[in-house]
N, C-alpha and C positions, 0 to 999 in steps of 0.2 A: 347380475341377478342371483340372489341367492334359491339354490335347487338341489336335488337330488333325484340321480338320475339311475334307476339299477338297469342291470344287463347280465345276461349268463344264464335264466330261468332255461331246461329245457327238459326231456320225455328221458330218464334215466332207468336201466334195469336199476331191482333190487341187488344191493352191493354195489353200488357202480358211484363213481365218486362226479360233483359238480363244482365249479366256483363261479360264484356269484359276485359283480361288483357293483359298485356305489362311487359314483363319480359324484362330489362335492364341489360345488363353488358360488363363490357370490360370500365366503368368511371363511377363517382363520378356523378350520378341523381340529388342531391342536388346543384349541380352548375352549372345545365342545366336547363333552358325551356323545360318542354315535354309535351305533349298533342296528342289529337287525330284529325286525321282528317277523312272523309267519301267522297265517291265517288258512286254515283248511275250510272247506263248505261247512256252513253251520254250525261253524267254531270260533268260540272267540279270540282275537288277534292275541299272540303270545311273544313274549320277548324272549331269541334263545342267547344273545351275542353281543357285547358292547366293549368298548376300549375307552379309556378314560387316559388320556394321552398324559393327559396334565401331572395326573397320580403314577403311570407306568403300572397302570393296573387293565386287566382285562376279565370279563366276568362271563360267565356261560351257562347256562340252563344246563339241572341235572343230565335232563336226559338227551340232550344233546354231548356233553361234555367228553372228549377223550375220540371224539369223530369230526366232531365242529374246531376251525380256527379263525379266527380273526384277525388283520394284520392290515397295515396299512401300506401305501406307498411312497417310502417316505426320503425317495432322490426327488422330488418335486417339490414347488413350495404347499405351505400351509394351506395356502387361500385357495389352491386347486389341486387337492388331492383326490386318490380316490382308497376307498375303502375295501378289503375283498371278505368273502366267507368262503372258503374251502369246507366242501364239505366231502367225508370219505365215509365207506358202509353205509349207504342211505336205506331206508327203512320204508316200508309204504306211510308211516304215521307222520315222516317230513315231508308229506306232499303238501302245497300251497301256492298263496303267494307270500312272495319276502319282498319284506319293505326297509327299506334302508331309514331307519331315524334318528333324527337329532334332540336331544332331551336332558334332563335330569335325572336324581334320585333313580336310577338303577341298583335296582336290589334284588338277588335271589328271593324267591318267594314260594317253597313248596319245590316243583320241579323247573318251573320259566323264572323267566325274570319280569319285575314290572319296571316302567319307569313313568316318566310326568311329560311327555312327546311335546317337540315344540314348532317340530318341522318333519314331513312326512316325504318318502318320495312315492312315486306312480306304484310300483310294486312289479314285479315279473315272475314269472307261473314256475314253480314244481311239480313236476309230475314224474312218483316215483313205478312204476311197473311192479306187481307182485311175479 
């Protein structure tokens, strides 16, 4: 069954670091675009984080960037991987949900990143604490 599955959302002080991960399966990670995106209440879904396996490229929302990493795991095969976002210095503004997706055309856009989603997972909560 191809799926994605996130895990790690949870109630973080300001400054306090999270990682988030994205369990893949049901296809071959390595010949996808995947990354994550985040959605705060009455905000529209933003792309901060994507790996492009294929290219050995990784791309990251300004304003995330230099706190946010993305990385994969990759002593396992392709076809069941999983994905992580470590995230450090959290901010109240990366509160949300994060959604782990599979897509296209990721491109820095402004501060996020957009991309063309082709597969979405469930999503799981941040919640950063002032």
């Amino acid at each position: 069954q191809v799926q994605l599955v996130e895990s790690g959302g949870d109630l973080v002080q300001t400054g306090g670091s999270l990682r988030l991960s994205c369990q893949a399966s049901g296809f071959d990670v390595d010949m996808y675009d995947i990354g994550w995106f985040r959605q705060a209440p009455g905000k529209a879904r933003e792309g901060v984080a994507c790996i492009r396996a294929r290219y050995g490229v990784k791309l990251y929302a300004e304003n995330v960037k230099d706190r946010f990493t993305i990385f994969s795991d990759s002593s396992g095969p392709s076809y069941n991987k999983t994905v992580f976002l470590q995230m450090n210095d959290l901010k109240p503004d990366d509160a949300g949900v994060y959604y782990c997706a599979v897509g296209a055309a990721w491109v820095p856009r402004g501060k996020i990143l957009t991309a063309s989603i082709d597969l979405w997972g469930k999503g799981t909560q941040v919640t950063v604490a002032s």
